[in-house]
BATORDO-74641 format. One line per field, with one value per residue (C-alpha): x, y, z; residue in three letters. Coordinates in steps of 0.1 Angstrom, whole numbers, plus 5000, padded with zeros to 4 digits. Layout:
<nodes>
u <- X/...
v <- Y/...
w <- Z/...
rest <- ALA/...
</nodes>
This chain:
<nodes>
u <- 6582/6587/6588/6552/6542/6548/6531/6499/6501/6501/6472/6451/6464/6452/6419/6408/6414/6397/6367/6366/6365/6334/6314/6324/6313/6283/6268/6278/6255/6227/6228/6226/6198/6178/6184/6176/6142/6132/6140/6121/6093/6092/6092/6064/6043/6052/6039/6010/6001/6007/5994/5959/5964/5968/5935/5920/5935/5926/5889/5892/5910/5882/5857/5872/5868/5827/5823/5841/5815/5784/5795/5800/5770/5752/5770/5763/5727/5717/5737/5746/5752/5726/5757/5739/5730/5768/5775/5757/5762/5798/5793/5775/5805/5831/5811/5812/5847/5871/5898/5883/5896/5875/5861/5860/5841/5859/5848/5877/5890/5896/5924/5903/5909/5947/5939/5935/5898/5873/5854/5816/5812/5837/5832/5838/5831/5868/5881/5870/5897/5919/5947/5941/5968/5990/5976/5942/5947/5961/5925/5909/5931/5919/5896/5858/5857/5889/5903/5934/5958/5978/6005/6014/6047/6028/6005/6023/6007/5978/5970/5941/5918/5911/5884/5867/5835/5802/5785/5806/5823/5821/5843/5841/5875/5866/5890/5887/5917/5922/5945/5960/5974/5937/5933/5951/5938/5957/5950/5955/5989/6015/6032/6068/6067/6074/6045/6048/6024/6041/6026/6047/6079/6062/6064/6028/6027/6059/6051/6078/6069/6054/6081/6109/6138/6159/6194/6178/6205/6187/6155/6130/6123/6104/6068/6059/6031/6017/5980/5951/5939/5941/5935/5952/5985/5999/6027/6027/6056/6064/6099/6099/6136/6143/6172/6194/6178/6142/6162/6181/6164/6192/6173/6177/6214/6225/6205/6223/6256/6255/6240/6266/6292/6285/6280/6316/6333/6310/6323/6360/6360/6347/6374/6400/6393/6393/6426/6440/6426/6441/6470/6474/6465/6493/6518/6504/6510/6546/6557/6545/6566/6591/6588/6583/6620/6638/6626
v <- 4104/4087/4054/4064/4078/4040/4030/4048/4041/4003/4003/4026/4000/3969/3992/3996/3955/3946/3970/3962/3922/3927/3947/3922/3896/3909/3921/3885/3871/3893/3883/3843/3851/3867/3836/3813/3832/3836/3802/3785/3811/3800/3761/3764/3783/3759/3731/3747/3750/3714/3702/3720/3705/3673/3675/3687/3655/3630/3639/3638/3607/3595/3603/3578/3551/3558/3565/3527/3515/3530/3518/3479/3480/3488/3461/3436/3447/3419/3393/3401/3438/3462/3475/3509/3524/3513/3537/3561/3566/3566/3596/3613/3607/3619/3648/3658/3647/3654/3640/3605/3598/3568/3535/3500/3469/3438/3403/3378/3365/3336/3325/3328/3351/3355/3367/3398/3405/3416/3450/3450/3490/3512/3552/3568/3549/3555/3540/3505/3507/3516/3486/3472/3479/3449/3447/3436/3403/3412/3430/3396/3382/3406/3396/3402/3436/3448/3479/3488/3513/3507/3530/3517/3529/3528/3555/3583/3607/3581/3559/3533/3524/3484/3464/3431/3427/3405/3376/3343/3324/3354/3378/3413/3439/3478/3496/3539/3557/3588/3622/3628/3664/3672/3665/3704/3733/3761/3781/3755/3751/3771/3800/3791/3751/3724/3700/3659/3633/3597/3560/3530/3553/3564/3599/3610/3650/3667/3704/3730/3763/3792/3818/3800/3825/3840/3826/3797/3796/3784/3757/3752/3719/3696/3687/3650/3634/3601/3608/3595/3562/3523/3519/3551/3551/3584/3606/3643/3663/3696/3723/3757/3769/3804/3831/3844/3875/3862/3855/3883/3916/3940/3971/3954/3942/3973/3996/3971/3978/4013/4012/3991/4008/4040/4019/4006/4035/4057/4028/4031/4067/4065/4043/4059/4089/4073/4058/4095/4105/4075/4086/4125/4111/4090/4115/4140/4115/4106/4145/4154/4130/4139/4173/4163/4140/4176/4193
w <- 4596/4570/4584/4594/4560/4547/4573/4566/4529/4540/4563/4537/4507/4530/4546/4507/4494/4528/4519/4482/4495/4516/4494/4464/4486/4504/4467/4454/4483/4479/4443/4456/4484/4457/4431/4460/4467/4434/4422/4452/4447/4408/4422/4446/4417/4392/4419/4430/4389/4382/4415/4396/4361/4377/4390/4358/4337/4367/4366/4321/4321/4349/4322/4301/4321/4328/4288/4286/4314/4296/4260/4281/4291/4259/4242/4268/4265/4238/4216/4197/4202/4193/4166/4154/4188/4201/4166/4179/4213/4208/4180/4205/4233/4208/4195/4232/4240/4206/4224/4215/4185/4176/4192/4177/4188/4178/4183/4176/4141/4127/4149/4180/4207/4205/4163/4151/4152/4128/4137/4142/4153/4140/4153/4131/4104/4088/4114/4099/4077/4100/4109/4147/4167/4177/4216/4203/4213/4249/4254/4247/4272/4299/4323/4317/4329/4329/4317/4305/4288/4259/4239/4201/4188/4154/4164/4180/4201/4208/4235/4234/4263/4262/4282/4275/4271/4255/4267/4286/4254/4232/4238/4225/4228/4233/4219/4227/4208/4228/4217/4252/4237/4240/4281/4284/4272/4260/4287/4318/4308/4330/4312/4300/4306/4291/4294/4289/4290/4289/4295/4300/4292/4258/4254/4239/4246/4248/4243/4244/4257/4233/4243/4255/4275/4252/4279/4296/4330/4359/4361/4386/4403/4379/4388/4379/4393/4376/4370/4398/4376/4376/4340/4325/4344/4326/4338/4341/4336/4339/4337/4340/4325/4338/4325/4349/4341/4358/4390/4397/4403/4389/4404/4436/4434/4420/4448/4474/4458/4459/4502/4510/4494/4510/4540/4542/4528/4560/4579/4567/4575/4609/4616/4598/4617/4652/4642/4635/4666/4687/4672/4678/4718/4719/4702/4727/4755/4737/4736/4772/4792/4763/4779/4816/4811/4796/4829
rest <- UNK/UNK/UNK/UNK/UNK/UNK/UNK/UNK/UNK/UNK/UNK/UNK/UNK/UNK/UNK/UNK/UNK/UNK/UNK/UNK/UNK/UNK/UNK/UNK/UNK/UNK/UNK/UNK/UNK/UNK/UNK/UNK/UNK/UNK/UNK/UNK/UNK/UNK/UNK/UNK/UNK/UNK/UNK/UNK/UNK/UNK/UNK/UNK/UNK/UNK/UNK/UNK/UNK/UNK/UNK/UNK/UNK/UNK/UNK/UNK/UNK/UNK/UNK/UNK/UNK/UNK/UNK/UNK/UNK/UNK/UNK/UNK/UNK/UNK/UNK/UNK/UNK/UNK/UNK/UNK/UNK/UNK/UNK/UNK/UNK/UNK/UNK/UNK/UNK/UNK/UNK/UNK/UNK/UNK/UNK/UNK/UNK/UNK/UNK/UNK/UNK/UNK/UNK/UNK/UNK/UNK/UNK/UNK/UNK/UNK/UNK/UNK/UNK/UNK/UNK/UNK/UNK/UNK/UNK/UNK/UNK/UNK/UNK/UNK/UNK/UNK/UNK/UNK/UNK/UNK/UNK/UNK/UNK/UNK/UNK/UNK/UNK/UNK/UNK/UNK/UNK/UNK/UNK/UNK/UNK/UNK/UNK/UNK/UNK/UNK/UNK/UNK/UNK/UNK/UNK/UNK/UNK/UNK/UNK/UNK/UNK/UNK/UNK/UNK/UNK/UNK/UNK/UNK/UNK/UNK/UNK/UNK/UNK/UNK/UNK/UNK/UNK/UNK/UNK/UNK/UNK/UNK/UNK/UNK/UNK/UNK/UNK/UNK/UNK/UNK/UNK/UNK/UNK/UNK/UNK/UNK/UNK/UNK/UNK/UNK/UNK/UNK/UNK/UNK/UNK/UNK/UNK/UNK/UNK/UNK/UNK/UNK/UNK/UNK/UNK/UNK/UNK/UNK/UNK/UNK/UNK/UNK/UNK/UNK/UNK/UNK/UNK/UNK/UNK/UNK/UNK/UNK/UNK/UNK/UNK/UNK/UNK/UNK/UNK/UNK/UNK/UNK/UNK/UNK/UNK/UNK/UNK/UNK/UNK/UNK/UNK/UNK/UNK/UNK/UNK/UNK/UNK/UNK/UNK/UNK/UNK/UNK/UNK/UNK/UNK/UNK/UNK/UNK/UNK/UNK/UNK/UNK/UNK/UNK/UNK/UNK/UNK/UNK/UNK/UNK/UNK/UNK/UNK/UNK/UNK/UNK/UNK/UNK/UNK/UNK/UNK/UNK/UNK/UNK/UNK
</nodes>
């Protein structure tokens, strides 16, 4: 008896650390399944968000370039360039479009193309004391017609649209400043990112987001995707950090905890209770041939 009091106290010991093992473990992957879902659910929203801000920037960034086309073409219209419409028009482009900052026409300096210009048609007309950035003379060395993006590490949070223009022999550079933090409105931008323009490995918008979490844990895939243009090659960025807390559905995990708990210990009983009953057969068993032998 007591042999098999021990026994019992072993298999109940062992029955109980088995039991508390795979409820630890099945709560522990219920809590992973439900990270896993979550955080792929928050990637595929986070792509599905930029994949539509990509769009939005692609067709303002394509804006640029027809603005560029229709100010070339004005220019080109008579030599020299009819200077106060070019003025104008451009006022009425930026009135329309804040996010361009100013635009310059700049026919070559004393040193020829590769100097540093002298500006004809400044929009607005601060801007005519405004320092040319250093690339002036690489947009004179463009070929008639060509546009192109430049960032200047003197003007942060700028980028400047180039293109050549004016008659054979006499060159004219376009310069368009643009503000890329303007190409996203406030409310286009996903909830909780962090949102960042670059060009040629310049970082020009790197917004954090309003209400960052309070313990970031866990992030989302990024989204990047450079932007759909030859001339303004830009890079969009964006990370969604999430806090454990976003993840992992505690109403959930705890609800599971408590099923399967009563699941195992219903489970552990139904057993336990077979076993006695296994047992009391084969005592039975054990004491009628006991009593058939004494006969």
């Amino acid at each position: 008896m007591g042999g098999d009091g021990v026994s019992r106290r072993v298999f109940a010991f062992r029955s109980i650390a088995v039991l508390a093992l795979v409820w630890v473990g099945a709560v522990g992957g219920f809590a992973l399944l439900s990270i896993r879902t979550a955080t792929q659910q928050a990637g595929e929203e986070l792509n599905a968000a930029g994949s539509a801000l990509h769009r939005i920037v692609s067709q303002r960034v394509a804006q640029h370039d027809a603005h560029l086309t229709s100010l070339a073409a004005l220019v080109q219209s008579a030599d020299p360039p009819p200077r106060e419409a070019v003025r104008q028009v451009a006022l009425a482009i930026m009135r329309f479009y804040p996010r361009i900052v100013s635009v310059r026409i700049v026919a070559p300096g004393v040193g020829g193309a590769g100097g540093s210009g002298e500006i004809i048609v400044a929009a607005p007309s601060e801007a005519l004391a405004t320092p040319l950035p250093a690339f002036t003379a690489g947009v004179f060395a463009q070929a008639p017609g060509e546009a192109r993006a430049y960032a200047d590490p003197a003007v942060p949070g700028r980028y400047f649209l180039g293109k050549r223009a004016g008659a054979p022999g006499r060159p004219l550079a376009m310069i368009v400043e643009i503000d890329p933090a303007l190409l996203v409105e406030g409310e286009e931008r996903p909830e909780a990112t962090r949102l960042r323009l670059e060009l040629g490995g310049q970082s020009l918008v790197d917004r954090a987001p309003a209400v960052p979490p309070e313990s970031a844990a866990l992030e989302t895939p990024r989204f990047m995707r450079a932007i759909d243009s030859q001339t303004q090659p830009l890079k969009l960025s964006l990370d969604r950090s999430l806090a454990l807390a976003q993840v992992v559905p505690m109403g959930s995990v705890l609800l599971f905890a408590v099923l399967s708990l009563i699941g195992l210990l219903a489970l552990r009983y139904t057993l336990k209770q077979r076993r006695d009953a296994a047992r009391s057969r084969a005592a039975a068993r054990e004491a009628q041939e006991r009593s058939l032998l004494l006969e």
